[in-house]
N, C-alpha and C positions, 0 to 999 in steps of 0.2 A: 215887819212884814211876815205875815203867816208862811210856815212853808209850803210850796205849792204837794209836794212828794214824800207821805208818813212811808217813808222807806222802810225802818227799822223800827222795832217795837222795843224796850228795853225794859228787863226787869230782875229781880235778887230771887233765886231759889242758893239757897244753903250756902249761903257767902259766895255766889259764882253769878255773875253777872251773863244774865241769858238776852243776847240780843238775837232777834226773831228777821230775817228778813219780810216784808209784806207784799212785794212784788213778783208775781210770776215768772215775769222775765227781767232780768237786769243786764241790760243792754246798752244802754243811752250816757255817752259819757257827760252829762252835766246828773244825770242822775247817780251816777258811780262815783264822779265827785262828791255830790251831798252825802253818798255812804263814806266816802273814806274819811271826810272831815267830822260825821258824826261817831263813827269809830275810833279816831283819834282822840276827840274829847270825853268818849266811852273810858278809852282805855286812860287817858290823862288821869281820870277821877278817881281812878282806885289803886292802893299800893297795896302789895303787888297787885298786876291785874288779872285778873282768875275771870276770865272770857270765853265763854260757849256762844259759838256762831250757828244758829239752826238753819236749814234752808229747807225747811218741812213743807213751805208756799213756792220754792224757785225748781220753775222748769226748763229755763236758758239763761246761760253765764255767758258773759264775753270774754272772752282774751282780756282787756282791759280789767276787767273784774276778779281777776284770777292775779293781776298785777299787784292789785289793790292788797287782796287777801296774802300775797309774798309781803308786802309791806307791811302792814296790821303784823303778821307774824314777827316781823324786825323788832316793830314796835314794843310788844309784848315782850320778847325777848329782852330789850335790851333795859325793858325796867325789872328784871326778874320775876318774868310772872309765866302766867301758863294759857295757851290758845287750844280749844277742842271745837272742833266742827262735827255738827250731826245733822240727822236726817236728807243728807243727800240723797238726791234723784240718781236711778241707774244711770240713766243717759250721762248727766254729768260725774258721774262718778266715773266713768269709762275714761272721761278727758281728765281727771285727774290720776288718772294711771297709768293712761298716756303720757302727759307728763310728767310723769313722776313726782308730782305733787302729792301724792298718797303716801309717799314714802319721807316729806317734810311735815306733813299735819298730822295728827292723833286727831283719825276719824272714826264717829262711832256711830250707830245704826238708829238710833234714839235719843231723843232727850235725856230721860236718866241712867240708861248708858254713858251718858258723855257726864252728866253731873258726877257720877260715881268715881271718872276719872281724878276729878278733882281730889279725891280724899284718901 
């Protein structure tokens, strides 16, 4: 069955697996589920996992989706690999430093700011 929601774009810049969200808003938890099950099988596929999260298209996160992203980060973690999130919107960058989620992720301002991490 096709999926109904290309949530996530995935693709290799310099051995770093750049997943792109496509949504505007990521809201809806049956759709936050299809991101975290595609993220998991993202991260399943590569050893270690070397994961850049972009949200260059997202201009509203939920609480549930900021859940997901603690998770993904476990994830990553616990196969010895590295998670960089970039292009964050102001607005949601404010709720991650609210929560003090800024202070758990290596956030960077751009894509190849964040790939650069990598190396």
């Amino acid at each position: 069955m096709p999926d109904p929601e290309a949530n996530l774009t995935v693709s290799t810049q310099e051995n770093v697996c750049v997943v792109e969200f496509e949504d505007r808003k990521i809201l809806e938890e049956m759709v936050i589920n299809q991101i975290q099950e595609k993220l998991t099988e993202v991260i399943s596929a590569h050893t270690p996992p070397r994961i850049l999260l972009s949200f260059r298209k997202v201009e509203h996160l939920s609480s549930a989706a900021l859940g997901v992203l603690i998770t993904v980060s476990k994830q990553v973690a616990e196969r010895h690999g590295q998670l960089v999130l970039a292009n964050i919107h102001p607005r949601i960058f404010e709720v991650f430093k609210i929560t003090r989620l800024n202070k758990l992720f290596t956030i960077c301002g751009t894509t190849d700011e964040a790939i650069r991490q990598f190396n």
